[in-house]
C-alpha positions as CSV (number, residue, x, y, z in Angstrom):
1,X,-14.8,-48.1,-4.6
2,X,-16.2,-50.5,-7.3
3,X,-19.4,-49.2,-8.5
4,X,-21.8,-51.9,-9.8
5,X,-25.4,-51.6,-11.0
6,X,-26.4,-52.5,-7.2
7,X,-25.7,-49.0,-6.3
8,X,-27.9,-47.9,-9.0
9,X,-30.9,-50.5,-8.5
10,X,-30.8,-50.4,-4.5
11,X,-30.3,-46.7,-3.4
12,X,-30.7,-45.1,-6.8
13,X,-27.0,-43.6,-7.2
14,X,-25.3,-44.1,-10.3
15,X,-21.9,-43.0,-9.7
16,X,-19.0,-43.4,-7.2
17,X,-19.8,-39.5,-5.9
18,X,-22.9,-40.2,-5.7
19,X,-23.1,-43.3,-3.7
20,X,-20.5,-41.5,-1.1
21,X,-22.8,-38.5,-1.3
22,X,-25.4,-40.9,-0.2
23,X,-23.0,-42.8,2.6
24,X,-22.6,-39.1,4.1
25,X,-26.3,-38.3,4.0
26,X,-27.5,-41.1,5.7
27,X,-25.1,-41.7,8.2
28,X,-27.1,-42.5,12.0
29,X,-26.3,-40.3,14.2
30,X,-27.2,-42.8,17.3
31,X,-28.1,-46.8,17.4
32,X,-28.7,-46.0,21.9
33,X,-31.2,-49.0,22.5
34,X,-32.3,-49.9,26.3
35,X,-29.3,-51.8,26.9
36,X,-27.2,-49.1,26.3
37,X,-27.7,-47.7,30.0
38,X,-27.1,-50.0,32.5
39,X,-25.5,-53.5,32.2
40,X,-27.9,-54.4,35.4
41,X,-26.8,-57.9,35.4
42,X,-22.9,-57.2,35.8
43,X,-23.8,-55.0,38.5
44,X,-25.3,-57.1,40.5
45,X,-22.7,-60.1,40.0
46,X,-19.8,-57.6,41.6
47,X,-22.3,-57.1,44.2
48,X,-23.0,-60.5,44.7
49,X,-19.4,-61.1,45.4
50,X,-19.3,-58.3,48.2
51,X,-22.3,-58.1,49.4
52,X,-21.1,-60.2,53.1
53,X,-18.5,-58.1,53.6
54,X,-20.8,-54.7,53.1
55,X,-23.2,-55.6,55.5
56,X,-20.3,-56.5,57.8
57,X,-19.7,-52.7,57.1
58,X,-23.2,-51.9,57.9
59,X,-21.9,-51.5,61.6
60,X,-20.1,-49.1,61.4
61,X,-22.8,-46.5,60.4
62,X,-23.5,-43.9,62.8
63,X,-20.6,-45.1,65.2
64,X,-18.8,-42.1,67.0
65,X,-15.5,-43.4,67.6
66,X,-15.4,-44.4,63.6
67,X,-11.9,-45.1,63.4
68,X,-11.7,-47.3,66.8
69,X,-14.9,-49.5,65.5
70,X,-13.3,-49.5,62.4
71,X,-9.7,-50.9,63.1
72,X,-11.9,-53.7,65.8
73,X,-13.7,-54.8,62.2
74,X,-10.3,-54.7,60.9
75,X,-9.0,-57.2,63.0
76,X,-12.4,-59.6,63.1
77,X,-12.5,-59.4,59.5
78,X,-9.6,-58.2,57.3
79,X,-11.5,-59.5,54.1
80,X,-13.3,-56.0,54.1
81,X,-10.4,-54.1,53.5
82,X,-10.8,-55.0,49.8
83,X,-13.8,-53.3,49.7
84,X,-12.1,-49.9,49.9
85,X,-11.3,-49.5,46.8
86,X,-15.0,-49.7,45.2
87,X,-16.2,-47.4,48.1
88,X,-14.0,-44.8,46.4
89,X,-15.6,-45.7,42.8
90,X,-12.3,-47.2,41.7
91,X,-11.7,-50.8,40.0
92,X,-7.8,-50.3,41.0
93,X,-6.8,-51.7,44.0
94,X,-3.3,-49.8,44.5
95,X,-2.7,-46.5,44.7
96,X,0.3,-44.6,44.9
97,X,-0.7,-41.2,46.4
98,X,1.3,-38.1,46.6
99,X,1.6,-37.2,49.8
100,X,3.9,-34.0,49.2
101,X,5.6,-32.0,46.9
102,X,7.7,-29.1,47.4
103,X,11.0,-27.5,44.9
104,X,12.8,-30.6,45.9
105,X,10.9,-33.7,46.0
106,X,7.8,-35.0,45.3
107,X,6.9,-37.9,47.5
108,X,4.7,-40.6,46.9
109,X,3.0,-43.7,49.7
110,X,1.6,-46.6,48.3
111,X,-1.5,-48.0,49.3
112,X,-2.1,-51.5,47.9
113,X,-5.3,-53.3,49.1
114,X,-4.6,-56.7,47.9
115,X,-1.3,-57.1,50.0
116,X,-3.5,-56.5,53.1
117,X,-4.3,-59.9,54.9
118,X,-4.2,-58.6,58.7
119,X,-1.7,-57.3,60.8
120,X,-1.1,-53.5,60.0
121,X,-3.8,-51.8,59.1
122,X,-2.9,-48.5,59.4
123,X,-2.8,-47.6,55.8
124,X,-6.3,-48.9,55.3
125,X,-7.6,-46.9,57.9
126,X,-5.8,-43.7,56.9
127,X,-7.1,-44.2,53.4
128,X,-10.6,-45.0,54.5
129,X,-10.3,-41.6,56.2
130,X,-8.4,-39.4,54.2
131,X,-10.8,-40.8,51.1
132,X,-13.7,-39.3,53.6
133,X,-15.4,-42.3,53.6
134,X,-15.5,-42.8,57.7
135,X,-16.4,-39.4,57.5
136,X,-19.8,-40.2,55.6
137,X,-20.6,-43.0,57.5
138,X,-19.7,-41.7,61.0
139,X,-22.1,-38.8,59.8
140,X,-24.8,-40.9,58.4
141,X,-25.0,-40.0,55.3
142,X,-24.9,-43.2,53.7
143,X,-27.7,-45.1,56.0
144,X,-27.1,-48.7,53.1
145,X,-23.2,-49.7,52.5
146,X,-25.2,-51.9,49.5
147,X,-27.5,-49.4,48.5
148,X,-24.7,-47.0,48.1
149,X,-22.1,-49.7,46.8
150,X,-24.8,-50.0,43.8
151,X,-24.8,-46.8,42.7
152,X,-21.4,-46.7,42.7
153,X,-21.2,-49.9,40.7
154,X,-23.9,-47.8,38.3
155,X,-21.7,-45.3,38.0
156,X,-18.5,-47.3,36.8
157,X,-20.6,-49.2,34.8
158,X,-21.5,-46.2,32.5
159,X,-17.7,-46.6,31.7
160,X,-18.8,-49.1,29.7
161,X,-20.8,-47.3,27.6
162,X,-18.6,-46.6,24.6
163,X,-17.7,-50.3,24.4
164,X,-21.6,-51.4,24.3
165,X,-21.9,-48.9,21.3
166,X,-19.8,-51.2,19.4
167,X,-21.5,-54.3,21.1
168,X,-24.6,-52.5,19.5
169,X,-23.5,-52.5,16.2
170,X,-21.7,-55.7,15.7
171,X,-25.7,-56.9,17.2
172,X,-27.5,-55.0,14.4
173,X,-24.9,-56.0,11.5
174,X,-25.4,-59.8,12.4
175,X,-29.2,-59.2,11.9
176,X,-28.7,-58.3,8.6
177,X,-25.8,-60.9,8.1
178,X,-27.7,-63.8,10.3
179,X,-30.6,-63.0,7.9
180,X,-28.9,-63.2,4.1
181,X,-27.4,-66.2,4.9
182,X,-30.4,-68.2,6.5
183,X,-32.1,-67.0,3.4
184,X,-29.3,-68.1,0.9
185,X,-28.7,-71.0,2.6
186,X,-25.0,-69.0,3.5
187,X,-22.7,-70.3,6.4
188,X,-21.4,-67.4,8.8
189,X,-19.0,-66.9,11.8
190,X,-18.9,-64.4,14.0
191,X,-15.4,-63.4,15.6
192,X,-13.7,-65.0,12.6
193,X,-10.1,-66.4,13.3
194,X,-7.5,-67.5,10.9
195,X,-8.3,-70.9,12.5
196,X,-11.7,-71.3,13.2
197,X,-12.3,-70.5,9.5
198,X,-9.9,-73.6,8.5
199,X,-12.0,-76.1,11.0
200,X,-15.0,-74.6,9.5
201,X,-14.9,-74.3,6.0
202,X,-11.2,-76.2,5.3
203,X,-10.0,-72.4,4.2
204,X,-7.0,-70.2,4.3
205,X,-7.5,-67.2,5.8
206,X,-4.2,-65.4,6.3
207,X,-4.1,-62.9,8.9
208,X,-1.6,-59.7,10.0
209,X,-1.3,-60.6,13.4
210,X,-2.2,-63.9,15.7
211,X,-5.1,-62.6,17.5
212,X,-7.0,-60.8,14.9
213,X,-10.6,-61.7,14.5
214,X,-12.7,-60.8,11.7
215,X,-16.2,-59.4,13.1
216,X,-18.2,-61.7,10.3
217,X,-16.9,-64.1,7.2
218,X,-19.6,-65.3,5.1
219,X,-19.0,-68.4,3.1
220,X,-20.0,-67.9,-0.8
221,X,-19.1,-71.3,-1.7
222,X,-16.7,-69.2,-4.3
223,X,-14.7,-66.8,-2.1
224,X,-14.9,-65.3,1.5
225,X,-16.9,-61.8,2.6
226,X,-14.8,-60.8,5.1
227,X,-17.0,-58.0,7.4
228,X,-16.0,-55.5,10.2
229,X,-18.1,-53.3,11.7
230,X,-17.9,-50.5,13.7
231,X,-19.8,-47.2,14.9
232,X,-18.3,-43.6,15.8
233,X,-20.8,-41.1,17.8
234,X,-17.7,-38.9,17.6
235,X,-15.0,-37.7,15.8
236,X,-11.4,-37.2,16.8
237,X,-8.0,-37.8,15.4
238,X,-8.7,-41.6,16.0
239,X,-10.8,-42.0,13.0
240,X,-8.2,-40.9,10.5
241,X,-5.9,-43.9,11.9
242,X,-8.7,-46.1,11.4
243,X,-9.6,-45.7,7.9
244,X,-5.9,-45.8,8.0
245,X,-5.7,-49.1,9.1
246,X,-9.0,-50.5,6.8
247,X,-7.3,-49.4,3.6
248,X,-4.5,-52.1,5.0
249,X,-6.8,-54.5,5.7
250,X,-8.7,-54.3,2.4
251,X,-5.1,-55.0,0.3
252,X,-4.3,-57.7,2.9
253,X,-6.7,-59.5,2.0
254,X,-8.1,-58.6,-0.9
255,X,-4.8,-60.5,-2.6
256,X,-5.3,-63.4,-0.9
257,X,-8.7,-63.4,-3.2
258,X,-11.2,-62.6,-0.4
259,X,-13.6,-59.8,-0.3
260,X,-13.6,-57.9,2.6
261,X,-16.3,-55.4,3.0
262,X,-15.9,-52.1,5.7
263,X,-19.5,-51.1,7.8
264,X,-19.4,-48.3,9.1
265,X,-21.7,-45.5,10.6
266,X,-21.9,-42.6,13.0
267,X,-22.1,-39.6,13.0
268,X,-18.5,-38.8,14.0
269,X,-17.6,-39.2,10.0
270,X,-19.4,-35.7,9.3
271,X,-15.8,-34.1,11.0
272,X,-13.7,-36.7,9.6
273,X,-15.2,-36.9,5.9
274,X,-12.1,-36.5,4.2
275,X,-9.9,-39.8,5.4
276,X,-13.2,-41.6,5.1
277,X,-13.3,-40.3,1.3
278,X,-9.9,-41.7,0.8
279,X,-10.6,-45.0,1.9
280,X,-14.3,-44.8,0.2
281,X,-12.1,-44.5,-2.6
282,X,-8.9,-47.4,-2.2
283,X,-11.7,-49.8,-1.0
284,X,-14.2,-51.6,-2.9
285,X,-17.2,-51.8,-0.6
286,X,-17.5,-49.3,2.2
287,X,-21.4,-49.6,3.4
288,X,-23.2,-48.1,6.3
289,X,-26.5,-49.4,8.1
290,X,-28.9,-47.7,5.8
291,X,-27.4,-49.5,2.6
292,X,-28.0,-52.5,4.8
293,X,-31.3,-52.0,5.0
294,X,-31.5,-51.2,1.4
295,X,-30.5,-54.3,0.6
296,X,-27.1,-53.4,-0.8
297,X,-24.9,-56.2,1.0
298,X,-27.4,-58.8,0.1
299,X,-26.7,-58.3,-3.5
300,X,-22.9,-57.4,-3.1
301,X,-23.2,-61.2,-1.6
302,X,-25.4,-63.0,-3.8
303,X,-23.6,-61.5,-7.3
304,X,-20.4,-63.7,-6.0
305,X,-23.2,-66.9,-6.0
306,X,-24.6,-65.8,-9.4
């Protein structure tokens, strides 16, 4: 790294070991806020676009003769055999199923929702009943196809999660970058692109492949901060890639005479500390929230004004 008095001044470490000692001892090991949870408004735009064709399901609650009633909706309206998929909590909408196996063969029937416009519905209906969905409803115990179908959408929504952990932290790192710069009197962008910097700022930003984005560039007037940020709850052999791939990124750029700065947090580095020592120690600024708040990329900023 590339110790400066900052390190010294801000969080009172005046050494390299030191200030890694610190990184480790401070690392967060959650940023969960309320929106974490539930992305409410996304679940009730995929219900929105449904919600016709689950009350034209409604009917079939209770009915005896399930699979009768439900081949007669079939025919009346064929649009709610897209629905079948979701009823099963699944965004995929064709399924190849194996439908036997033995020393010989295994055999496989495809099931592919889309393709069904009318006509032969028998594979919806067997699917709808093998999944033991007419079952449930024949048997009333789902009374609400929308009440159920929100739940559902709940559930596959908490798939999400791991992706609004990062959401999270690119939100909290913009805080602190939105905030030096409206200070400073700094330009920033968010979701930096090779070009977008150029139309911006009339600079060369060079990048390793056509669709990277940088999560922040900051404008010094005198060279660019080039920022990413990211946030691992958990360890795993995918962190040792990704301090991997920052050490690249840091001698990508850094001879192209910007300054690219690493923020990163979690407590998923306490099981990975080594490859984060290694690059702590090939890159000049790795930071985590807590030197944030500290101040430390403020001044890391500002001595490039100075």
């Amino acid at each position: 790294m590339k110790y400066t008095d900052i390190f010294r001044e801000r969080i009172g470490c005046s050494s390299e070991t030191e200030v890694f000692k610190y990184l480790m001892e401070t690392l967060k090991e959650r940023i969960t806020g309320w929106d974490y949870f539930v992305n409410w408004a996304k679940v009730f735009d995929n219900i929105k676009d449904v919600e016709i064709d689950l009350n034209i399901l409604n009917y079939l609650v209770g009915k005896e003769n399930i699979e009768d009633e439900f081949s007669s909706l079939l025919d009346k309206h064929p649009s709610i055999s897209r629905l079948i998929p979701v009823l099963v909590a699944c965004r995929e909408a064709k399924f190849d199923i194996l439908t036997h196996y033995g020393k010989d063969s295994f055999t496989y029937e495809t099931y592919d929702f889309p393709k069904y416009k009318g006509g032969d519905k028998s594979k919806v209906i067997e699917f709808a009943k093998r999944t033991g969905f007419l079952s449930l409803l024949k048997n009333r115990r789902i009374k609400s196809i929308v009440d159920y179908v929100i739940g559902v959408e709940v559930g596959l929504d908490s798939n999400a999660r791991k992706n609004r952990g990062g959401k999270s932290m690119e939100e909290i790192v913009e805080f602190f970058v939105g905030d030096i710069c409206a200070r400073r009197s700094l330009q920033y962008l968010k979701a930096a692109s090779s070009k977008s910097v150029r139309e911006s700022w009339g600079a060369d930003l060079k990048v390793d492949k056509a669709d990277r984005e940088v999560d922040f560039a900051i404008n010094s007037g005198r060279r660019l901060f080039l920022i990413e940020a990211n946030f691992y709850a958990g360890g795993g052999s995918k962190l040792k890639s990704t301090a991997g791939e920052y050490r690249t990124m840091f001698d990508f750029w850094n001879t192209q005479g910007h300054q690219f700065i690493w923020v990163t947090d979690g407590g998923g580095w306490r099981t990975s500390r080594s490859p984060l020592l290694e690059a702590f120690n090939h890159i000049d600024y790795i930071l985590n929230l807590e030197m944030l708040v500290k101040g430390v990329l403020e001044d890391i900023v500002i001595s490039a004004i100075l």
